[in-house]
C-alpha positions as CSV (number, residue, x, y, z in Angstrom):
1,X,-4.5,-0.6,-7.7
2,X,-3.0,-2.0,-10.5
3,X,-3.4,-6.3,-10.9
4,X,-0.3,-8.3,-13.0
5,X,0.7,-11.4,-13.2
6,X,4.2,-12.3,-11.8
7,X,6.4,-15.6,-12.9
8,X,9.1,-16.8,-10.2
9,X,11.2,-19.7,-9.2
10,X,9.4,-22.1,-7.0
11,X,12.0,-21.7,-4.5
12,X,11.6,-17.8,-4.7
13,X,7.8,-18.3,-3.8
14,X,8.3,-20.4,-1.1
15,X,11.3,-18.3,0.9
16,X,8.6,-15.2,0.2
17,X,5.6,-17.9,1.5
18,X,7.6,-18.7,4.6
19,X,8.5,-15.3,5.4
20,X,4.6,-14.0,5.0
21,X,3.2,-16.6,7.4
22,X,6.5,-15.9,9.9
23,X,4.9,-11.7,9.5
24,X,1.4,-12.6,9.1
25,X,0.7,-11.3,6.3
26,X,-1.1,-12.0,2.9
27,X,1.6,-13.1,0.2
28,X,0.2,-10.4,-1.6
29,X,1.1,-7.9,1.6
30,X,4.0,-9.6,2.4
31,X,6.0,-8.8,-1.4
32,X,4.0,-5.1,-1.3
33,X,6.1,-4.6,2.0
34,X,8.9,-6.1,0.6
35,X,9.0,-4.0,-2.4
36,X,8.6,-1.4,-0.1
37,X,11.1,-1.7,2.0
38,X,13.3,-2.2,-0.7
39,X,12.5,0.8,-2.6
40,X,12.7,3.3,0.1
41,X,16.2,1.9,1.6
42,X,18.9,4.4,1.1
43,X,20.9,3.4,-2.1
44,X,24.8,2.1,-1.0
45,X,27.3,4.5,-2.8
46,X,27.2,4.1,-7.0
47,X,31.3,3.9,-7.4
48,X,32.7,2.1,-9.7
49,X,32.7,-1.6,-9.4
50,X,36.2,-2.1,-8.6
51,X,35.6,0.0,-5.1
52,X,37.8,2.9,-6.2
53,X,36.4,6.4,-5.8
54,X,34.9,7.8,-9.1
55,X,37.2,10.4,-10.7
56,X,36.8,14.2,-9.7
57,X,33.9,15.6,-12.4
58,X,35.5,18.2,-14.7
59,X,35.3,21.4,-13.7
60,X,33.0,24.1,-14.7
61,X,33.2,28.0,-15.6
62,X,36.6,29.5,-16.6
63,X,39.3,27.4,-18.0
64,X,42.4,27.3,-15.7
65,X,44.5,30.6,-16.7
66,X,47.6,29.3,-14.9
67,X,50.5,28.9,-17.1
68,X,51.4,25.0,-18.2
């Protein structure tokens, strides 16, 4: 296992606190299962910010033969 140190906010470390005595849990357990959990969620959609649907990828192989 691998040991760092880790800064953040006060408030930060007490929501986490809170949540680790509500679970039972170590604080140290308590932001391993939290990293966890967060890491092996499914990932929402990656569109573009604005909600839109990405544009169609180019296509690949031949070019289009078709007459303009």
């Amino acid at each position: 296992m691998i040991r760092f140190s880790l800064r953040i906010p006060a408030d930060l470390h007490e929501r986490v606190t809170a949540r680790a005595t509500a679970d039972r849990r170590s604080l140290n357990s308590e932001i391993l299962h939290l990293l966890e959990v967060a890491l092996t969620a499914p990932r929402p959609d990656t569109g573009p910010p604005s909600g839109d649907p990405a544009p169609p990828a180019p296509l690949r192989g031949k070019p289009d033969s078709s007459p303009a």
